[in-house]
C-alpha positions as CSV (number, residue, x, y, z in Angstrom):
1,X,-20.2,13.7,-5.8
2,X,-19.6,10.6,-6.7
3,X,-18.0,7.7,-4.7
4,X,-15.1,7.5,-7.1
5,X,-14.3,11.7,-7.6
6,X,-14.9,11.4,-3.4
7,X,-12.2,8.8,-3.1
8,X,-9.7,10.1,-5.8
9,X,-10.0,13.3,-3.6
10,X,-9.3,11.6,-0.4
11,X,-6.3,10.0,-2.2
12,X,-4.7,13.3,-3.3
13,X,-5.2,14.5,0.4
14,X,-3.6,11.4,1.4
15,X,-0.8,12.2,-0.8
16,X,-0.4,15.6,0.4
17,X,-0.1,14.8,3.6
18,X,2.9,12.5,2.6
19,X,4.9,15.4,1.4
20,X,4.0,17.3,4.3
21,X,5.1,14.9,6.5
22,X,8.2,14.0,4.5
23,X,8.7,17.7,4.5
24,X,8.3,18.4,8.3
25,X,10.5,15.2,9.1
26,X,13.2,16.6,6.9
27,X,12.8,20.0,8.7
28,X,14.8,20.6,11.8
29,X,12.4,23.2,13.3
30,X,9.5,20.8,13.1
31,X,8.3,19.9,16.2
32,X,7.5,16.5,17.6
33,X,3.8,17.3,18.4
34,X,3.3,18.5,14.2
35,X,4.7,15.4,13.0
36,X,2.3,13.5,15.3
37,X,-0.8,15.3,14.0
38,X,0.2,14.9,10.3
39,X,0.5,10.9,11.1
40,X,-2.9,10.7,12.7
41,X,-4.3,12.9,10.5
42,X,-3.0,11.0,7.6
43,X,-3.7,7.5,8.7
44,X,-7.6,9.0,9.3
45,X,-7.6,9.8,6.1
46,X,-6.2,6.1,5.5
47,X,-8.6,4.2,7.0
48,X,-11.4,6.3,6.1
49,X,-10.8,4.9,2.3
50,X,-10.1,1.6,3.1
51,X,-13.5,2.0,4.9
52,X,-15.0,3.2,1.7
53,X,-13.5,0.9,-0.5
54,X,-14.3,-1.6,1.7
55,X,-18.1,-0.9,1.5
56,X,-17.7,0.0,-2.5
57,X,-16.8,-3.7,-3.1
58,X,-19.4,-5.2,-0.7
């Protein structure tokens, strides 16, 4: 896979995530806890393609 195809699919995860979290914020029955895991896991996925379009332009 390719560097590009492997960061447009982290991107779409990313994005995914969003709704989910926009979606679980927007939800009364969400709990605390499942909002904190779909931050982390989100800004995981967040620095992991800073990290590779970090090393992509070096």
């Amino acid at each position: 896979m390719s560097l590009q195809a492997h960061l447009g699919e982290l991107h779409a995860k990313h994005k995914a995530l969003e709704a989910a979290l926009a979606d679980a914020i927007n939800h009364p029955a969400s709990s605390d806890a499942e909002i904190a895991e779909l931050k982390r896991k989100k800004l995981k996925l967040k620095d992991e393609i800073s990290r590779l379009e970090h090393q992509h332009a070096a």
